[in-house]
C-alpha positions in Angstrom: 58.9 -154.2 54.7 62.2 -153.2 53.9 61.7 -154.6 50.2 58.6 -152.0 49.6 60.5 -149.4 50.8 63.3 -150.2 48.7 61.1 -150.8 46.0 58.8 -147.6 46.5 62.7 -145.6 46.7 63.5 -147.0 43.5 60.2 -146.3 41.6 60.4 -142.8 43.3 64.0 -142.6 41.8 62.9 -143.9 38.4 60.4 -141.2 38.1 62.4 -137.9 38.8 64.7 -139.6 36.5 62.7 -139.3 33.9 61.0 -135.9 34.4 64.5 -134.3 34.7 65.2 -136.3 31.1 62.2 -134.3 30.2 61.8 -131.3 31.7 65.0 -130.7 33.3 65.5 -130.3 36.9 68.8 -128.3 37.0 69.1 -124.5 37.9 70.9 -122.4 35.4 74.8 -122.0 36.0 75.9 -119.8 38.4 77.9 -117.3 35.6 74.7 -116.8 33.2 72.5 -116.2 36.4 75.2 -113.6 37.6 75.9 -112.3 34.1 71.5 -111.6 33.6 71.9 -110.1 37.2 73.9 -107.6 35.8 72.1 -107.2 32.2 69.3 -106.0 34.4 71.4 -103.4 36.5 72.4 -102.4 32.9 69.0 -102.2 31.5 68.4 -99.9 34.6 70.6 -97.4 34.4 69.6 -94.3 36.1 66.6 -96.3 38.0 64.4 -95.3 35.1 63.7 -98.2 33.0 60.7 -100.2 32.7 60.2 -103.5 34.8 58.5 -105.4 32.5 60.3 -107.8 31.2 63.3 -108.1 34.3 60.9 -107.3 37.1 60.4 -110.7 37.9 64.3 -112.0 37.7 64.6 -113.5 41.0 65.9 -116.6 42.6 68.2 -119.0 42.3 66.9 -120.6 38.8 67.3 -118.5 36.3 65.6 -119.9 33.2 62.3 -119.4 35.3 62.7 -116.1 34.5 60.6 -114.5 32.1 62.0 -113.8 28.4 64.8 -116.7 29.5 65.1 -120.3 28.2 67.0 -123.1 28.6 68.3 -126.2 27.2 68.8 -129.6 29.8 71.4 -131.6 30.1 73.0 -134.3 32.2 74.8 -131.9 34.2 73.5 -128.5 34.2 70.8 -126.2 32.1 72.2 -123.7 29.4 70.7 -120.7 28.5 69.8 -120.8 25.0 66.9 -117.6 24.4 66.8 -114.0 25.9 64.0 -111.9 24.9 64.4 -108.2 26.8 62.6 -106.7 23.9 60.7 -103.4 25.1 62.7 -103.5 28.4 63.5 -99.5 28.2 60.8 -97.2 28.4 60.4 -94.9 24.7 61.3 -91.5 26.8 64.6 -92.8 27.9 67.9 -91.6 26.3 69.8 -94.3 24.0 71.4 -97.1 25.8 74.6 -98.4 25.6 74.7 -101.9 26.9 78.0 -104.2 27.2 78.2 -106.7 25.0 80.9 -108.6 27.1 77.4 -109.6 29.0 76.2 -111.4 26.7 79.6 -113.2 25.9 78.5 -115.9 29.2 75.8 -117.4 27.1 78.0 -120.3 24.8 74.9 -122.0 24.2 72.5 -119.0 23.3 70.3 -119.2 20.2 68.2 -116.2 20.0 68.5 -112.6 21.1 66.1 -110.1 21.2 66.6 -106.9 21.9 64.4 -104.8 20.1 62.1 -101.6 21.0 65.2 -100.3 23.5 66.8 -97.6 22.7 69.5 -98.9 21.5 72.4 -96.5 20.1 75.6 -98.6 20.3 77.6 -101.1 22.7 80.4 -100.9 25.2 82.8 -103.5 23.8 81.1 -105.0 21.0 83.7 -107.5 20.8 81.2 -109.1 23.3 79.3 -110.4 20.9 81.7 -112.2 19.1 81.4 -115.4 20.8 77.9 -116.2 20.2 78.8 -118.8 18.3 75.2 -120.9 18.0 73.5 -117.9 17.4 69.9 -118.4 15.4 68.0 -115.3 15.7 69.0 -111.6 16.4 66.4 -108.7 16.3 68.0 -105.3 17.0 64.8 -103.7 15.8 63.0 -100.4 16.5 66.7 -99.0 17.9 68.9 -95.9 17.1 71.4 -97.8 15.4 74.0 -96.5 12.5 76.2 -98.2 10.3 78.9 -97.7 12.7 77.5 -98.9 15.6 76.2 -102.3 14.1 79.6 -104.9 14.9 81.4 -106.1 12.2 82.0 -109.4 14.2 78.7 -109.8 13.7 78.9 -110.9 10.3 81.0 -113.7 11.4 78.4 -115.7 12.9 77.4 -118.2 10.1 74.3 -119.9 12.4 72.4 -116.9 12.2 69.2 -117.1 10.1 67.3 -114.5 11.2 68.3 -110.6 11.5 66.2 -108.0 12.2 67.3 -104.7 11.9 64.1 -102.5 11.0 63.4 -98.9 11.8 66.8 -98.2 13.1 69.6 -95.3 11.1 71.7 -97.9 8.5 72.1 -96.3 5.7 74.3 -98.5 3.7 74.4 -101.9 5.8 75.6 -103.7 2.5 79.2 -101.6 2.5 80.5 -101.8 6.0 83.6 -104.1 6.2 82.4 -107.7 4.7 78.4 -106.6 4.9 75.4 -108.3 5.1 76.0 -110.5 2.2 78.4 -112.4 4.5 75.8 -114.1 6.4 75.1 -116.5 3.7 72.6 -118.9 5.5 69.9 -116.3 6.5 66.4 -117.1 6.3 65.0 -114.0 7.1 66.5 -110.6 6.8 64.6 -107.5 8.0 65.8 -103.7 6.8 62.2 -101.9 7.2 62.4 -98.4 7.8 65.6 -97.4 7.5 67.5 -94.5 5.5 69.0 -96.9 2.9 70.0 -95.7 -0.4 71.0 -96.7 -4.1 70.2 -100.2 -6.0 69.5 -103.6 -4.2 73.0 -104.8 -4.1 73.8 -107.7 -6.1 75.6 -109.8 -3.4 71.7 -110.9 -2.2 71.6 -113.1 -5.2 73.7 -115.2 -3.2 71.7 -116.3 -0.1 70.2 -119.1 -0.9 68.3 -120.0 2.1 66.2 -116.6 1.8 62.7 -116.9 2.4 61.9 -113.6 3.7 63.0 -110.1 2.2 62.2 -107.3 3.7 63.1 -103.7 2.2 60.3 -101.6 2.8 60.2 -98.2 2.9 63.6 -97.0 2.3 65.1 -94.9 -0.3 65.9 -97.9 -2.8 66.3 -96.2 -6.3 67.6 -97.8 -9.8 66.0 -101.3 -11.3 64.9 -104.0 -9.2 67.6 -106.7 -10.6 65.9 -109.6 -11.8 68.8 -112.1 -11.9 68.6 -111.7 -7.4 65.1 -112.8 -7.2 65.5 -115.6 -9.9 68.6 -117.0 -7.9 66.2 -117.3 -5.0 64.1 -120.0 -5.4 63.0 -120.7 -1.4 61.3 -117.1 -1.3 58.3 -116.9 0.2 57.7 -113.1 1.4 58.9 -110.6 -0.2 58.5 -106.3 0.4 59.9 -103.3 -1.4 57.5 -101.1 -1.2 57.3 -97.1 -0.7 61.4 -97.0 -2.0 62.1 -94.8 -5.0 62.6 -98.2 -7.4 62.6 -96.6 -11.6 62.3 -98.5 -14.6 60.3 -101.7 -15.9 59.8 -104.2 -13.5 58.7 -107.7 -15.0 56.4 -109.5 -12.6 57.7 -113.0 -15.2 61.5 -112.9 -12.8 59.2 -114.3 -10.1 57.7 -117.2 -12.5 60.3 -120.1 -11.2 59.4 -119.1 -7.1 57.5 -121.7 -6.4 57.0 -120.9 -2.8 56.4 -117.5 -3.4 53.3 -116.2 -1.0 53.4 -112.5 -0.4 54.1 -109.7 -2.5 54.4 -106.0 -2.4 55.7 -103.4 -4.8 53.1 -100.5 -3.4 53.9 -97.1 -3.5 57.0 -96.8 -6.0 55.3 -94.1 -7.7 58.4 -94.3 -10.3 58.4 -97.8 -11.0 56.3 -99.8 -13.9 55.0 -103.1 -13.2 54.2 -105.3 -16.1 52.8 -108.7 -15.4 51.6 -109.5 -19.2 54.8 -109.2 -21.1 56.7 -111.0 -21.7 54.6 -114.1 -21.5 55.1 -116.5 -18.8 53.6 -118.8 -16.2 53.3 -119.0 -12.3 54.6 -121.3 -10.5 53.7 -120.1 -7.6 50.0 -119.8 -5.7 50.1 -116.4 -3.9 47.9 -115.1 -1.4 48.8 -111.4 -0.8 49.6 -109.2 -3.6 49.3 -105.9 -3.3 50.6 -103.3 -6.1 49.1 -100.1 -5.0 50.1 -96.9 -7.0 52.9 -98.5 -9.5 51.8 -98.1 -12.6 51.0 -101.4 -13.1 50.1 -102.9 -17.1 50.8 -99.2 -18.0 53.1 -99.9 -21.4 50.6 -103.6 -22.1 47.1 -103.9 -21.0 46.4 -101.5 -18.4 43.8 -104.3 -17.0 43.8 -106.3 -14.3 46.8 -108.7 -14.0 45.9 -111.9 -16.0 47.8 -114.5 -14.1 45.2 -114.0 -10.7 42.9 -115.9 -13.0 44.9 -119.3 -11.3 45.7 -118.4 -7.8 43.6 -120.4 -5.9 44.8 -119.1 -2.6 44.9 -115.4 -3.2 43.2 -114.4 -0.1 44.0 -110.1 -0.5 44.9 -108.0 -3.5 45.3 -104.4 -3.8 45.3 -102.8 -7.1 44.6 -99.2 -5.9 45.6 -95.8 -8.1 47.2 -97.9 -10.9 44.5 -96.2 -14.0 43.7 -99.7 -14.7 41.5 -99.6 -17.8 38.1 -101.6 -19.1 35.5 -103.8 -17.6 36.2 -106.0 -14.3 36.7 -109.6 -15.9 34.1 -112.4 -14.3 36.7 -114.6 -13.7 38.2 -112.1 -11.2 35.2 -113.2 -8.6 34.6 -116.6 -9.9 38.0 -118.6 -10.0 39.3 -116.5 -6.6 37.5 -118.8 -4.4 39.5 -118.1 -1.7 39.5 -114.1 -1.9 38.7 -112.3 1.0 39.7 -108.7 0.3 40.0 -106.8 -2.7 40.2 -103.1 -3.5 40.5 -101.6 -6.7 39.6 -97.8 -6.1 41.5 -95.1 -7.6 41.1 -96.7 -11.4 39.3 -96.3 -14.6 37.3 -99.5 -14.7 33.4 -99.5 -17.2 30.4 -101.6 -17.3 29.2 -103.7 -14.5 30.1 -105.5 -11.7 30.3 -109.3 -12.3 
């Protein structure tokens, strides 16, 4: 008897050894539950923010708390993700939090804090230590170009950055700018206040898939030797900026990856896609080229190169004074088209 009970103890024993392996069966440590304790306090000031996201932070195990992850190991579980975006209600006042919070987490991969209000930190130097930092989204905040920390350019892990619809208005010339994060994979500057020409230094992030300047006040050229230097681009958005000059759809030829595209609403900009000649390597599925007065100085028709995407799924030609009869290939070699609009130009004949 005393066998089978050994035996059903060490079966027992073998199992919970192997969940934990799995799934992990230690609590968080004692300093990151303390320091999200007082996060929350923060997040609260005044007894006016939303509940949300840290109504539920309670008990002893904190990476059962919503937003909150963690990583296993033999000895105790890290927390490696904190998502507190939209933790502040819209009608509060900017918030200041301390950074020095956040300085617990050694093991922390992503941060999200966007949609709170943010207007600048208490001892930014908090953030400095975030060593294994992936992701950081600061978007849908009042930040400035002063209140964005320099030593956040330091952190080399980071691949994604969102800072969209916040106040930078020249994020590329604070001390050592964005530039500096060479390994981003992702970088997000929607709806800001910037000014003057794409800056040069962007030519240099190789590992950029996703570009993101949209609606801004971009003005000058769009450089062509940045986006041919890019080769892993897959997205990229510049539209409703103040772009001038030519731009020549051929600097995207050698972006093989190349997905999404949109140039709308640079009402100063010329698009050409038919000169000079080249081909696509690329098979898009979202172009859209609203209002830039696209083909204007060549063919004012339809771009020719749409004849071989096979997984264009939406384009948007709209207000361009596109000229001439819609070509039949436009409906018969799009197999996978799904939306099209081409209202605001000066097409003849017949539908195909």
């Amino acid at each position: 008897m005393t066998n089978l009970c050994g035996c059903s103890i060490g079966v027992v024993v073998l199992i919970v050894s192997v969940y934990c392996c799995f799934y992990g069966c230690q609590a968080c440590l004692e300093e990151e539950r303390t320091a999200l304790l007082q996060l929350k306090d923060d997040i609260n000031y005044a007894n006016n923010a939303s509940y949300f996201v840290t109504g539920d932070w309670v008990g002893d195990d904190c990476c059962q708390w919503k937003g909150i992850s963690c990583a296993s190991s033999s000895s105790s579980s890290r927390v490696t993700k904190i998502d507190i975006s939209f933790a502040r209600g819209e009608a509060l006042e900017a918030w200041y939090p301390n950074a020095t919070l956040f300085a617990q987490f050694k093991e922390l991969e992503l941060l999200d804090l966007a949609w709170n209000q943010i207007g600048g930190w208490v001892m930014p130097e908090g953030l400095c230590g975030l060593k294994r930092l992936k992701e950081l989204d600061l978007g849908n905040n009042f930040l400035n170009d002063q209140s964005l920390p320099s030593c956040l350019l330091n952190l080399s892990s980071l691949e994604l950055l969102d800072l969209s619809e916040n106040n930078f208005s020249n994020p590329f010339g604070i001390p050592t700018g964005l530039c500096k994060l060479s390994n981003l994979v992702t970088l997000n500057l929607k709806r800001n206040s910037i000014e003057g020409n794409i800056h040069p230094c962007l030519k240099d992030m190789h590992y950029l898939q996703s570009l993101d300047l949209s609606y801004n006040c971009f003005s000058g050229g769009v450089p062509s030797f940045v986006f041919n230097n890019l080769t892993m681009m897959e997205t990229i958005f510049l539209s409703n900026n103040q772009f001038t000059g030519v731009f020549s759809f051929s600097m995207f030829a050698n972006l093989s990856k190349l997905s999404y595209v949109d140039l709308s609403n640079n009402v100063q900009l010329e698009v050409e896609t038919e000169y000079p000649h080249w081909v696509p390597t690329f098979q898009i599925m979202w172009l859209l080229l609203e209002n830039c007065n696209l083909n204007q100085r060549s063919t004012s028709s339809i771009p020719s190169f749409i004849s071989n995407q096979q997984r264009l799924y939406s384009f948007q030609l709209d207000h361009n004074s596109l000229k001439g009869v819609i070509p039949s290939w436009l409906l018969y070699n799009t197999t996978s088209l799904r939306i099209m609009s081409l209202r605001g130009n000066h097409f003849e004949g017949s539908i195909p």
